[in-house]
C-alpha positions as CSV (number, residue, x, y, z in Angstrom):
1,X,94.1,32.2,74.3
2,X,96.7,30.5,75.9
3,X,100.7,31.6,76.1
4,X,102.6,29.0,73.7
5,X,105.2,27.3,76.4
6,X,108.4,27.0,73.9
7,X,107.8,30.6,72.4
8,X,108.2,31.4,76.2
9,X,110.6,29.8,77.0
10,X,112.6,30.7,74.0
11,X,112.2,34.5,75.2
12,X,113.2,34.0,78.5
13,X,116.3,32.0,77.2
14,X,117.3,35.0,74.9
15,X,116.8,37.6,77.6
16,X,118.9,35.9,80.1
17,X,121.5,35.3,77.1
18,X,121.4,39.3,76.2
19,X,122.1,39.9,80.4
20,X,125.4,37.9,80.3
21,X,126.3,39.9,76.6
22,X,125.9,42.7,78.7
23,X,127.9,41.9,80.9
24,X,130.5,41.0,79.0
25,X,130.3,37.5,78.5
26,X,130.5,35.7,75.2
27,X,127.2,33.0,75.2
28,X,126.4,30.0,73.5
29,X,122.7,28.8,73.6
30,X,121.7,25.4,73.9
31,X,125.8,24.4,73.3
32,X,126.9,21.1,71.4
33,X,128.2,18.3,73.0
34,X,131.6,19.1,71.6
35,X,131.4,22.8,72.9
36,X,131.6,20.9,76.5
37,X,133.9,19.1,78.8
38,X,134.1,16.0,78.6
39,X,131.8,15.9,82.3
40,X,129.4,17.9,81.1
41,X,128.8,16.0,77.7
42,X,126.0,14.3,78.9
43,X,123.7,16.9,80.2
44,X,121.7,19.3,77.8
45,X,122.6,22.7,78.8
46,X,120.4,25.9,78.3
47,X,123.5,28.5,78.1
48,X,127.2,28.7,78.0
49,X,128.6,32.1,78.9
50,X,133.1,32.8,78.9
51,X,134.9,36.0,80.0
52,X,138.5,35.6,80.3
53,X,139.2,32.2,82.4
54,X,135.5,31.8,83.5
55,X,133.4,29.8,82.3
56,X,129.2,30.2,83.2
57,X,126.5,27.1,82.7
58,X,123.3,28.5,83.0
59,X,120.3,26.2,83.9
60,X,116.9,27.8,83.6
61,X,113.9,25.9,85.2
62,X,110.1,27.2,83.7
63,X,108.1,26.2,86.3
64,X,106.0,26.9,89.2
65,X,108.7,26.0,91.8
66,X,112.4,27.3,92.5
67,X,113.7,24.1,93.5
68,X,115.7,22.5,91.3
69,X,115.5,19.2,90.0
70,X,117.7,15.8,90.4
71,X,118.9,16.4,87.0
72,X,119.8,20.1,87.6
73,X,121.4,19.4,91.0
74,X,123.6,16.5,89.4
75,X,124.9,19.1,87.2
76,X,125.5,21.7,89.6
77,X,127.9,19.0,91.1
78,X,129.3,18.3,87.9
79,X,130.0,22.2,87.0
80,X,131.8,22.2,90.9
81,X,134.6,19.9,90.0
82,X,135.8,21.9,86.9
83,X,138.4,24.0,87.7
84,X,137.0,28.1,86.6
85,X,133.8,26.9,86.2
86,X,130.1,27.9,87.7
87,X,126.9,27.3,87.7
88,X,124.3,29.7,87.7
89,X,120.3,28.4,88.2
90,X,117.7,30.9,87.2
91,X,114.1,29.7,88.0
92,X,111.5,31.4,86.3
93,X,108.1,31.2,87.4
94,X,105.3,30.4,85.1
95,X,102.2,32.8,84.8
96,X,99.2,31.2,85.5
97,X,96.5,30.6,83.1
98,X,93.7,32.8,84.2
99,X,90.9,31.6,82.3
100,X,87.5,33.3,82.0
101,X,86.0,31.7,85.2
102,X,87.9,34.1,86.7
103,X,87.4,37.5,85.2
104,X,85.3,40.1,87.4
105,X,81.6,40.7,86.0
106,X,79.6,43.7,85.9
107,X,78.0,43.4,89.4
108,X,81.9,42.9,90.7
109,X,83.1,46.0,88.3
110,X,80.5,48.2,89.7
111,X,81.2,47.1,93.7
112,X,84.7,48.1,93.0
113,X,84.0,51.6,91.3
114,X,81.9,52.4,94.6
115,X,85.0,51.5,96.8
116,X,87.0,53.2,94.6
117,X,84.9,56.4,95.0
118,X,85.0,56.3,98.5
119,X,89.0,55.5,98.6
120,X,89.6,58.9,96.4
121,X,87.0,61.0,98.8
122,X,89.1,59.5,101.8
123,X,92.2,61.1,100.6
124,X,93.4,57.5,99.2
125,X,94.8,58.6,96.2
126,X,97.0,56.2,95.2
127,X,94.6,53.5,96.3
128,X,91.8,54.9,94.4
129,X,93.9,54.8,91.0
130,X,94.9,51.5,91.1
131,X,91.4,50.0,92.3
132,X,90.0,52.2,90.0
133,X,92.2,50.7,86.9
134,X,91.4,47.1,87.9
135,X,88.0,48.3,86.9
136,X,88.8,49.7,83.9
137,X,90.8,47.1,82.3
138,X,87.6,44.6,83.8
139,X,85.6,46.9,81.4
140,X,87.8,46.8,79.0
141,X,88.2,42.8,78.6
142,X,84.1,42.1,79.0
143,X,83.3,45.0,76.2
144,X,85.6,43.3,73.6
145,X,84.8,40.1,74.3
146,X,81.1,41.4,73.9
147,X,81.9,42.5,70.1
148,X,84.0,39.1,69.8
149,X,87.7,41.4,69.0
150,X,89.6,38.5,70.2
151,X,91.5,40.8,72.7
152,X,90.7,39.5,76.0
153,X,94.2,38.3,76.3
154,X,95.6,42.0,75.3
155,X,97.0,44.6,77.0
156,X,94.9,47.7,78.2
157,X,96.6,50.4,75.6
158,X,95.8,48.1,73.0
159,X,92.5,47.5,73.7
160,X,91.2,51.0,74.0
161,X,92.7,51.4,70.3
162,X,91.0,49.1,68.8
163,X,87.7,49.6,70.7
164,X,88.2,53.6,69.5
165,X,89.0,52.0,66.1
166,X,85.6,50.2,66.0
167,X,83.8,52.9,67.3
168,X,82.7,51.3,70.5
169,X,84.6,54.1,72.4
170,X,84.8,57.6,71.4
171,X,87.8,59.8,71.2
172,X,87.1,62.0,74.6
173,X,86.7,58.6,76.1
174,X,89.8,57.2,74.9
175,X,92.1,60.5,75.6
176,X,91.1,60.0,79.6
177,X,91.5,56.6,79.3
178,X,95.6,56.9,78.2
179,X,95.7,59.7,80.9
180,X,94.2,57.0,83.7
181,X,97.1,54.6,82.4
182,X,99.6,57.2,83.2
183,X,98.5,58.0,86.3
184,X,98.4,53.9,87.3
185,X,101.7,53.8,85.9
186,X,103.2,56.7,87.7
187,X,101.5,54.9,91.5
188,X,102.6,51.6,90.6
189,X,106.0,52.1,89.7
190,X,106.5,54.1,92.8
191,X,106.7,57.9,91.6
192,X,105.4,60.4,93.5
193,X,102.0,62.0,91.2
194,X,100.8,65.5,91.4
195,X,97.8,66.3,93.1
196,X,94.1,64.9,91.2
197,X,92.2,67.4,90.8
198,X,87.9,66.2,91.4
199,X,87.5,66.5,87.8
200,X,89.8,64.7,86.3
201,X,88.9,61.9,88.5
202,X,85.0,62.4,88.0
203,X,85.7,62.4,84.4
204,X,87.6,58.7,84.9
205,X,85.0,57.6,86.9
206,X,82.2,58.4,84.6
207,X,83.4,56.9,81.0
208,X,83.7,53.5,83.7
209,X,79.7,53.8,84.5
210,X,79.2,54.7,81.0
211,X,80.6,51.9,79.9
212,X,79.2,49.4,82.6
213,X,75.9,50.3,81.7
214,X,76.2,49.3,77.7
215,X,77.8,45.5,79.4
């Protein structure tokens, strides 16, 4: 399942427009010809945003490079020779398609859940965690896709619902599951996580052989 490109790009318009509200600025999206100066009125502009005197046109470029394009850069000298006006360019990067060529299998799953092991008996807590969750959410994809749920594309949370939902997982499994996702949570965002204890990991690291052994 592939990300639809103009729903995208749609969201990223409306989340950069709900930045500028915030900060104060009355926006127009996608503004008619008529909205503009008369040196604008030939470009097609993503955003218009006004506070006070000041005037904002917003440019947003989906793509896999920051640099902007002719077009773009012949607006940007436009926007310069209006008096309280500026241009802002926001280049978001597109995610890659990652198809299934690239998912880990079993053979891969298990390497890492040794490494992992040998990470956390290290003292390599944080390490551990986050190897040891790239293992799980490999589980995770190749066990849905297995019983054809259609959820390869899904997020992790989401997929151990509806695997405990089918049955496929039971509820012991799932409860140490949403506690592995807060401790990943708490190491990746950067917040400091209170000592594992051996059998909370152990318990982590067994539901993730359990389940490599039914793939």
């Amino acid at each position: 399942m592939t990300d639809n490109p103009i729903v995208s790009e749609k969201q990223t318009l409306e989340r950069i427009a709900k930045q500028y509200r915030k900060e104060g600025y009355e926006v127009s999206l996608s503004p008619r010809s008529a909205e503009l100066p008369e040196p604008l009125r030939d470009f097609q502009i993503d955003l218009l945003a006004r506070k006070g005197e000041e005037t904002v046109v917003v440019e947003i470029k989906m793509a896999r490079t920051e640099k902007p394009s002719p077009e773009i850069e012949r607006l940007a000298e436009a926007v310069s020779r209006i008096p309280n006006y500026r241009f802002d360019f926001v280049a978001v990067q597109r995610q890659p398609n990652i198809g299934r060529e690239q998912w880990l299998d079993s053979v891969s799953l298990s390497e890492r859940l040794q490494e992992s092991d040998r990470l956390f008996a290290q003292g390599y807590v944080d390490a551990s965690i986050l190897l040891l969750w790239s293992v799980t959410e490999g589980i995770l994809r190749l066990l849905a896709d297995r019983h054809r749920l259609g959820l390869s594309s899904r997020g992790p949370q989401t997929m151990v619902k509806t695997l405990y939902s089918q049955g496929l997982i039971d509820k012991v499994d799932a409860d140490i599951l949403e506690q592995a996702g807060q401790l990943r949570n708490l190491s990746v965002h950067g917040y400091r996580i209170e000592p594992v204890g051996d059998a909370i990991f152990a318990r982590w690291q067994d539901v993730n052989r359990r389940l490599l052994a039914e793939l």
